[in-house]
TIGU-893313 format. One line per field, with one value per residue (C-alpha): x, y, z. Coordinates in nm, 3 decimals. Example, Ala and Ser with C-alpha at 12.3 -4.5 7.8 and 13.67 -1.06 7.14 Angstrom:
2
x <- [1.230:1.367] $
y <- [-0.450:-0.106] $
z <- [0.780:0.714] $
***
This chain:
249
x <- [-0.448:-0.387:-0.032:0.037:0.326:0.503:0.206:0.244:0.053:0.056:-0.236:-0.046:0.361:0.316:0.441:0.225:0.288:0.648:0.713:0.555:0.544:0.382:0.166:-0.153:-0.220:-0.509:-0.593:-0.376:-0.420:-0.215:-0.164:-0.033:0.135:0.269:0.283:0.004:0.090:0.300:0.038:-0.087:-0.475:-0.415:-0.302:-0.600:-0.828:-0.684:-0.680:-1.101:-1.131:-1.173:-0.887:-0.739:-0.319:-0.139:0.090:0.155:-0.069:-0.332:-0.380:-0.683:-0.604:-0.403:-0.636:-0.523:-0.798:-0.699:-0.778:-1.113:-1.410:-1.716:-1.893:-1.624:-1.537:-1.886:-1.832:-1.513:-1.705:-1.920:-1.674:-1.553:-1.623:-1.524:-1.518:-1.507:-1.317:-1.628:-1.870:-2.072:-2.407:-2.690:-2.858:-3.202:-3.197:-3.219:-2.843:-3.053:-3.155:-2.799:-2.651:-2.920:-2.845:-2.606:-2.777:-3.076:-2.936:-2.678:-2.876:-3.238:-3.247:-3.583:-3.683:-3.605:-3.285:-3.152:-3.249:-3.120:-2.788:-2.826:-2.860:-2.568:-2.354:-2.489:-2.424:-2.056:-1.966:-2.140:-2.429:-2.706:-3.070:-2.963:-3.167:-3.395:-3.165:-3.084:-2.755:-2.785:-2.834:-2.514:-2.179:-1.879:-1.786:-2.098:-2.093:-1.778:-1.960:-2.256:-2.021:-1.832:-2.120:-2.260:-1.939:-1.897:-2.278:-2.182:-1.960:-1.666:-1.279:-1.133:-1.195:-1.061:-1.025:-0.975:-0.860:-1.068:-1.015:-1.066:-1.228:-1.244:-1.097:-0.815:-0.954:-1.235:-1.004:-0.832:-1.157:-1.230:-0.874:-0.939:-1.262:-1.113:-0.813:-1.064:-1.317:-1.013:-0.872:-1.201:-1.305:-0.965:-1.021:-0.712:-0.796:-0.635:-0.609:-0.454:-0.371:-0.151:-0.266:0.080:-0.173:-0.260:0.063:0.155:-0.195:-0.265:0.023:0.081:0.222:0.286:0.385:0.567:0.511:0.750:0.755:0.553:0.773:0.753:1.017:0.989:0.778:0.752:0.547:0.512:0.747:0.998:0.972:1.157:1.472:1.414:1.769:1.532:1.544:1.240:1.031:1.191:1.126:0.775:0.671:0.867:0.813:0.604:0.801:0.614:0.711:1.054:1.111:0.933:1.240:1.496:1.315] $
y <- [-0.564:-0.160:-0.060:0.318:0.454:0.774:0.939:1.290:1.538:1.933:2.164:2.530:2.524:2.250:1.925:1.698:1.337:1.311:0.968:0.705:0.367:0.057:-0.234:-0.298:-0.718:-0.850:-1.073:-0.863:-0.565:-0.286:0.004:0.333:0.510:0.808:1.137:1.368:1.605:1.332:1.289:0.950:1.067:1.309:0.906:0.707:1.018:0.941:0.620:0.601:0.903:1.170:1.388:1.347:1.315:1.551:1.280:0.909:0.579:0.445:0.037:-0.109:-0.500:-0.378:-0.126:0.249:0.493:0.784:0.579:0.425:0.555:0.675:0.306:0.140:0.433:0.313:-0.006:0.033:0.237:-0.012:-0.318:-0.018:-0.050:0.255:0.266:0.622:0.734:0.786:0.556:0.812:0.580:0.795:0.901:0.883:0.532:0.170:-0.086:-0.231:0.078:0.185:-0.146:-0.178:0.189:0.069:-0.215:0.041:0.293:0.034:-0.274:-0.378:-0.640:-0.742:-0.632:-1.018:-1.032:-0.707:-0.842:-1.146:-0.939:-0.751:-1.034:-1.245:-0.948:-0.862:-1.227:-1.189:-0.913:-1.075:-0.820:-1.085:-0.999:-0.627:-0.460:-0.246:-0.050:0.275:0.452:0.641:0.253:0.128:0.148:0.252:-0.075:-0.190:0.128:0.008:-0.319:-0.168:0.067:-0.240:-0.490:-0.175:-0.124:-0.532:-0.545:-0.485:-0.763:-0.517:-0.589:-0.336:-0.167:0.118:0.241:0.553:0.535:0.259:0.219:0.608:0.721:0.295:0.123:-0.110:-0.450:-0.338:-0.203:-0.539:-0.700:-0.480:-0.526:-0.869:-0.844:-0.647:-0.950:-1.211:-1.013:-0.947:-1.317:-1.461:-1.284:-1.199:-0.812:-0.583:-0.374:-0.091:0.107:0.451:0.444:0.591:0.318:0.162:-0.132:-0.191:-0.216:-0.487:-0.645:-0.679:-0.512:-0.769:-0.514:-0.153:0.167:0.436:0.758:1.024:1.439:1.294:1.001:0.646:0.582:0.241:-0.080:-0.410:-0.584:-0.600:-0.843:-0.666:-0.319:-0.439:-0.528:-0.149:0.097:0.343:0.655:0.813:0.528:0.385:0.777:0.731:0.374:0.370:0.732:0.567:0.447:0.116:-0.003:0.145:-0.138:-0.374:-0.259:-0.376:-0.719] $
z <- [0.365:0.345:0.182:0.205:-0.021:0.031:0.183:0.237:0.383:0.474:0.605:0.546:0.630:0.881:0.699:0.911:0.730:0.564:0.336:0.505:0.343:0.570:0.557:0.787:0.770:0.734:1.055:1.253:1.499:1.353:1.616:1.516:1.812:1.895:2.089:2.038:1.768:1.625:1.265:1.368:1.385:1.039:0.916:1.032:0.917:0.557:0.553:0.627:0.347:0.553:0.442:0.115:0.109:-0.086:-0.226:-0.272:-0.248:-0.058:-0.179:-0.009:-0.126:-0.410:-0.526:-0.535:-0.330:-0.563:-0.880:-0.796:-0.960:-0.749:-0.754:-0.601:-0.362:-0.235:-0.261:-0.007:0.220:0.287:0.385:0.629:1.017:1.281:1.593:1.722:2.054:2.250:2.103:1.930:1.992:1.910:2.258:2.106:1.981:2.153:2.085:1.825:1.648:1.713:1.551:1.285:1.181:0.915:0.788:0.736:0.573:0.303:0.283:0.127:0.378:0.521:0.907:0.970:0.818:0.989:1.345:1.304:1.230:1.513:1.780:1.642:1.644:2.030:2.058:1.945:2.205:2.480:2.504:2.443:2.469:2.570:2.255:2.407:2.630:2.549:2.574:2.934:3.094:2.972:3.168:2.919:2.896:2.743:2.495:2.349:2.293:2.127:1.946:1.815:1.751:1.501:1.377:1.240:1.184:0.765:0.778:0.729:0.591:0.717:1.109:1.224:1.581:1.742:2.088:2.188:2.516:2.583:2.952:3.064:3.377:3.305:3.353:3.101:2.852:2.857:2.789:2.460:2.350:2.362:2.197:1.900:1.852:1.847:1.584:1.367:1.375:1.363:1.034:0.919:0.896:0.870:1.185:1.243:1.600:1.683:2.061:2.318:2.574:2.642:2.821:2.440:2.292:2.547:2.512:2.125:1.938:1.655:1.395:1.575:1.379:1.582:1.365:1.534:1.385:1.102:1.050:1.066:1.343:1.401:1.303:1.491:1.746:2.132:2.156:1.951:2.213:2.475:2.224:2.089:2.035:1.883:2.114:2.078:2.089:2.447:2.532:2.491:2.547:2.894:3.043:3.344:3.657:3.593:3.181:3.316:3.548:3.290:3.045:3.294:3.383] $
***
């Protein structure tokens, strides 16, 4: 579980994050949503360390970020998994270079131990036996995959994921959204996804943030949408023609 409290966050005069309190489950997808400009990328980029807020909490299981002293800092980085928007597989290595990468550079595991990693987590995304290919012989689909078999390969508690179903077709974004529900069920992580793929929302939104003008608008699940008063949240999750009609069914 990840419990922000009163985060707030400025770069200059623009008051980007503005008191936001909420609660990412563990064994749940949590999606932040929102317009683009709306702070929820400046929120996951906190949240995984990169920037530092200018005020309030971050509790990772309790524990306060801004209190923890350089070993378990560490520590915490290590139970973290990311998946980045485009993959961000390195072109000059095989998927199991790619995967071990992680495992090499944190662990004193043996060669043995580290491929046996690998394949069960190649296993896991359905990608079985596909170690030697290299990154220009994989569809996008299958990038995600690789992407997300490297970023579980630690054994991670907490996963973050930016866009992930960036630049894919809709029946395979459907098939990663899956893939990231089961992961996080399966090994109870508290996964956390910043999207504006309405297709998402519908799909896996088990406990959804709205963040609106640096706000935290609205909280709730998929379910919960199409019951939504809020304003600015039906404004944005039902500006197509299509999740308009859905609203009325």
């Amino acid at each position: 579980m990840i419990e922000i409290k009163n985060i707030e966050k400025k770069f200059g005069n623009n008051h980007v994050l503005k008191n936001l309190n909420h609660i990412f489950e563990s064994g749940k997808t949590n999606l932040i949503i929102g317009e683009s400009g709306s702070g929820k990328t400046t929120l996951i980029k906190i949240l995984v360390g990169l920037y530092k807020h200018d005020q309030g909490e971050v509790l990772f299981h309790g524990e306060d970020v801004g209190s923890m002293k350089n070993k378990s800092k560490r520590k915490l980085r290590q139970e973290i998994g990311m998946l980045f928007q485009g993959g961000a597989l390195y072109d000059y290595m095989s998927v199991e270079d790619n995967i071990m990468f992680p495992l090499t550079m944190f662990t004193d595991k043996s060669i043995k131990e580290k491929i046996n990693r690998v394949n069960f987590c190649l296993d896991r995304v359905n990608l079985t036996g596909k170690n030697n290919l290299m990154p220009n012989e994989l569809s996008g689909g299958m990038k995600k995959r690789v992407a997300i078999a490297r970023a579980i390969v630690m054994q991670p508690k907490y996963l973050f994921c930016d866009e992930p179903n960036s630049g894919l077709d809709p029946k395979t974004s459907i098939l990663i959204d899956n893939l990231i529900q089961e992961i996080t069920e399966e090994y109870n992580i508290t996964t956390v996804v910043n999207t504006h793929d309405m297709n998402s929302v519908m799909q896996i939104g088990q406990n959804i943030a709205f963040i609106h003008q640096g706000e935290i608008w609205w909280k709730g699940n998929k379910e919960d949408i199409f019951q939504s008063k809020e304003q600015e949240l039906n404004n944005f999750v039902f500006a197509s023609k299509l999740f308009k009609r859905l609203k009325k069914v």
